[in-house]
C-alpha positions as CSV (number, residue, x, y, z in Angstrom):
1,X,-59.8,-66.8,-82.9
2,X,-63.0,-66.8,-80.9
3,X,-64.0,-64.5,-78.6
4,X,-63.9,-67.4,-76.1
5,X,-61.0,-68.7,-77.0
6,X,-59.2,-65.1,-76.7
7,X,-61.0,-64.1,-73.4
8,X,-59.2,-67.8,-72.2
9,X,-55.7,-66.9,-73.6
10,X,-55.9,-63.5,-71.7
11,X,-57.0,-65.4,-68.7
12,X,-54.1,-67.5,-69.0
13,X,-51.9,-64.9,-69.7
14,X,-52.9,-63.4,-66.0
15,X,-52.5,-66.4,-64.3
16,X,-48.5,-66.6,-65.8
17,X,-48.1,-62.8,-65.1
18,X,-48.8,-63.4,-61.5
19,X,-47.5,-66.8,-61.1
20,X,-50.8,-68.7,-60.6
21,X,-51.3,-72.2,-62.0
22,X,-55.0,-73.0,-62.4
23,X,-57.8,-76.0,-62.4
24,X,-59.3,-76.2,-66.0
25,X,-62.6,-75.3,-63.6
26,X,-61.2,-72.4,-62.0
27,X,-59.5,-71.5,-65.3
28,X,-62.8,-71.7,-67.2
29,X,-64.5,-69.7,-64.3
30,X,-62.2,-66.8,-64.6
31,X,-62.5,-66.7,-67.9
32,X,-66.3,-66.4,-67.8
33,X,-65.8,-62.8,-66.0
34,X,-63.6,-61.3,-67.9
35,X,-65.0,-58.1,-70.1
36,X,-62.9,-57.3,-73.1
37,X,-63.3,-53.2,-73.5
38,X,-61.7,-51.8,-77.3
39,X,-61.1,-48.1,-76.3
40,X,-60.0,-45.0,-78.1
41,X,-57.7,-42.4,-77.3
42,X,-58.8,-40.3,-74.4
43,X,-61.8,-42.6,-73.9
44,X,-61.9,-43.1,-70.0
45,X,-61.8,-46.4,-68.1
46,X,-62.7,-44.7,-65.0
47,X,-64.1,-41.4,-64.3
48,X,-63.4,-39.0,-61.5
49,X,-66.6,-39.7,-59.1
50,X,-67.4,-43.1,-60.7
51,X,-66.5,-46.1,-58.3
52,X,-64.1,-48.4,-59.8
53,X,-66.2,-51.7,-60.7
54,X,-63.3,-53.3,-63.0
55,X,-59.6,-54.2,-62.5
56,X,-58.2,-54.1,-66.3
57,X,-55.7,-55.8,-67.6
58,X,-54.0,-54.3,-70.3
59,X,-53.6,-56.4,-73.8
60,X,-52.6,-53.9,-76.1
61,X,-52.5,-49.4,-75.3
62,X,-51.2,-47.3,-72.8
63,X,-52.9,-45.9,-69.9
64,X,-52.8,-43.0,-67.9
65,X,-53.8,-42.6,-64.2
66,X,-54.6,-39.2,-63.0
67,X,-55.9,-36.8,-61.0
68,X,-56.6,-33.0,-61.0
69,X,-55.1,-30.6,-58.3
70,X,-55.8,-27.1,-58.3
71,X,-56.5,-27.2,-62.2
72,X,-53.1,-29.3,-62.9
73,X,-53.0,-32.9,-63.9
74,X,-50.6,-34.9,-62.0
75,X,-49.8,-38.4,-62.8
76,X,-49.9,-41.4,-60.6
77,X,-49.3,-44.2,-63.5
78,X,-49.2,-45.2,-66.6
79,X,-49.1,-48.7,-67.8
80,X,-49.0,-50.8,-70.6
81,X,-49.5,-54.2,-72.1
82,X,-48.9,-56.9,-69.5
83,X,-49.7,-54.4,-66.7
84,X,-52.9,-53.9,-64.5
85,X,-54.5,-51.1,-64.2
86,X,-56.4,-50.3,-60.7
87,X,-58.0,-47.5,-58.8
88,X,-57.5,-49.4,-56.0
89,X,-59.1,-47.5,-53.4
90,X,-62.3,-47.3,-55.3
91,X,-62.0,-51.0,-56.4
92,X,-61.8,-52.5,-53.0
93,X,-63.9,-50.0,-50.4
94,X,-66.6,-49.3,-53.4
95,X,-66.3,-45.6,-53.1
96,X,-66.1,-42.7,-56.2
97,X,-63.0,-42.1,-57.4
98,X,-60.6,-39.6,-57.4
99,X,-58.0,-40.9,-59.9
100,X,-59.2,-40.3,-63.5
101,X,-57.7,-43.7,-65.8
102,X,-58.0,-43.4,-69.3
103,X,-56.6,-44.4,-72.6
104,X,-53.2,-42.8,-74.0
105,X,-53.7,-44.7,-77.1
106,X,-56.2,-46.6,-78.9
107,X,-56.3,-50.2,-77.4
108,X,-58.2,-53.9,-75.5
109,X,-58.3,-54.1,-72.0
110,X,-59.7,-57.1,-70.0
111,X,-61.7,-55.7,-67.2
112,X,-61.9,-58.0,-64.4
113,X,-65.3,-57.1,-62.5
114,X,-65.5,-56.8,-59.1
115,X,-68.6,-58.7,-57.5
116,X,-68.1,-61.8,-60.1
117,X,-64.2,-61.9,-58.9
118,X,-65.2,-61.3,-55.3
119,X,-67.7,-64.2,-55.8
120,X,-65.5,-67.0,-57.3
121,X,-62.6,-66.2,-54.9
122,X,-65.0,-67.0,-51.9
123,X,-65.1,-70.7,-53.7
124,X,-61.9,-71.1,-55.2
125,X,-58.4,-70.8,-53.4
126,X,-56.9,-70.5,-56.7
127,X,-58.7,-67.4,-57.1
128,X,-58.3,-66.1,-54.3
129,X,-54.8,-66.2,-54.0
130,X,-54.6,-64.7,-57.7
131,X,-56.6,-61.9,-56.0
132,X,-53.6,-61.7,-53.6
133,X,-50.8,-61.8,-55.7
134,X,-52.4,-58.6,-57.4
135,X,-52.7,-56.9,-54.8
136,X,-49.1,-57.9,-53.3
137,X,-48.0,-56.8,-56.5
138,X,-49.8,-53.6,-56.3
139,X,-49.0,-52.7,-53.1
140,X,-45.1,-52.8,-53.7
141,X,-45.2,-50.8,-57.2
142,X,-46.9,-47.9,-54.9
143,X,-43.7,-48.6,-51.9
144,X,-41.3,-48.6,-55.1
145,X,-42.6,-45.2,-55.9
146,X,-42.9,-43.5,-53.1
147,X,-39.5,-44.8,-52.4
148,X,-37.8,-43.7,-55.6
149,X,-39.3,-40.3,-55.0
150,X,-38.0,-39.8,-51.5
151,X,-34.9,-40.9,-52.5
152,X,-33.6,-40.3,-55.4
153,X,-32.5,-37.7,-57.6
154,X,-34.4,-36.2,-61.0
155,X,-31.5,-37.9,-63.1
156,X,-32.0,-41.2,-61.1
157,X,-35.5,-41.4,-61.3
158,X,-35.3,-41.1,-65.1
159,X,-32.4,-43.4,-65.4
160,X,-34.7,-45.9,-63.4
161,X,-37.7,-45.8,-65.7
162,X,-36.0,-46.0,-69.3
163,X,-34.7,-49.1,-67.5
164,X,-37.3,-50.6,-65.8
165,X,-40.5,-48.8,-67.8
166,X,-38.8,-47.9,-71.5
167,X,-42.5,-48.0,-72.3
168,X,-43.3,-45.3,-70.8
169,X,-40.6,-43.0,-71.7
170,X,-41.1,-44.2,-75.5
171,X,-44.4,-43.8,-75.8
172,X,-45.9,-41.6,-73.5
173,X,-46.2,-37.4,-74.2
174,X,-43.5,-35.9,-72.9
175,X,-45.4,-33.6,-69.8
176,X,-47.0,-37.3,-68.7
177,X,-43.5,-38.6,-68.1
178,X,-42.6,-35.6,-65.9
179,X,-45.6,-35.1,-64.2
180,X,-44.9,-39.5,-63.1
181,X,-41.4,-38.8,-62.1
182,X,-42.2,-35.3,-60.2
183,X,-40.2,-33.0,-62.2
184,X,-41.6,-30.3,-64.5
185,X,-40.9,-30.9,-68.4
186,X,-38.0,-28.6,-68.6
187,X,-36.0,-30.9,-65.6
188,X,-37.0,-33.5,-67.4
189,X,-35.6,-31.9,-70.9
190,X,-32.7,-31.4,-69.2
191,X,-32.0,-34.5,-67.7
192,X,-32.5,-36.7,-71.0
193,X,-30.1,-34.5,-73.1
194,X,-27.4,-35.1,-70.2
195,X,-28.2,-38.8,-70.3
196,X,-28.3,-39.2,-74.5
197,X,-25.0,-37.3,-73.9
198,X,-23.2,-39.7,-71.4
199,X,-24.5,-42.5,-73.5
200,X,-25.9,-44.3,-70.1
């Protein structure tokens, strides 16, 4: 398959994710933009202090979303293939950014950059309200969140994400998973040997 021709199935693949049917002209526009990135372990999409030019969509790898606080890593997110991965206030307000996003595992992201994506949507409603739906979607995984850690307990939380996320609790080191669901590794030790032992 052709770069082209990959770069379009990716585009595509978007566009079903976040329920957008395209033009063959806005299609092929969106297409255009997008920046495949193959990536290694550890290698970083975006830097603390480096403003976030690319959304990425994530075709095959895991990646972590962090920042540092008083010399300990604490996650935000960590997403895998199908999801988007955004620093969003550096993406939208152009300023450095304090979340550090980097690869967990060797994989292809599609970045999406911001001035071409800005650009087309000013032209193209179709693009514009794909710009929308990401954000919609965006802004309610962060209200989920916060939500789930107000709420509920340690056990909950983890029962929620091998649910929801299996992903993440597959695949992920072990400290990572904690860190997301705001419990230190021994909690979370704890609570997965009394879940594998109710069977639930």
């Amino acid at each position: 398959m052709s770069i082209i021709d990959k770069k379009k199935e990716v585009a595509r693949e978007i566009c079903r994710s976040y329920n957008i049917t395209m033009s063959i002209e806005a299609l092929n526009a969106f297409t255009d933009i997008l920046v495949p990135f193959k990536l290694l372990r550890g290698q970083n999409l975006v830097s603390e202090g480096e403003i976030c030019n690319h959304m990425f969509y994530v075709e095959k790898g895991l990646v972590l979303q962090y920042y540092k606080k008083n010399n300990i890593t604490v996650t935000e997110h960590i997403s895998h293939e199908g999801d988007m991965v955004i620093c969003i206030e550096s993406y939208f307000l152009r300023k450095p950014s304090r979340i550090i996003a980097t690869m967990l595992e060797p994989g292809v992201v599609y970045g999406i950059p911001y001035d071409e994506i800005t650009a087309l949507s000013r032209r193209s409603y179709e693009i514009c309200r794909l710009l929308l739906n990401i954000d919609e979607r965006s802004l309610i995984i962060s209200q989920q969140k916060a939500d789930v850690l107000r709420f509920e307990t340690a056990k909950e939380r983890y029962i929620r994400t091998m649910k929801e996320t299996p992903e993440i609790v597959r695949r992920a080191p072990l400290h990572h998973v904690a860190s997301f669901l705001q419990m230190s590794p021994e909690t979370l030790s704890r609570v997965r040997a009394q879940v594998n032992e109710e069977g639930l």
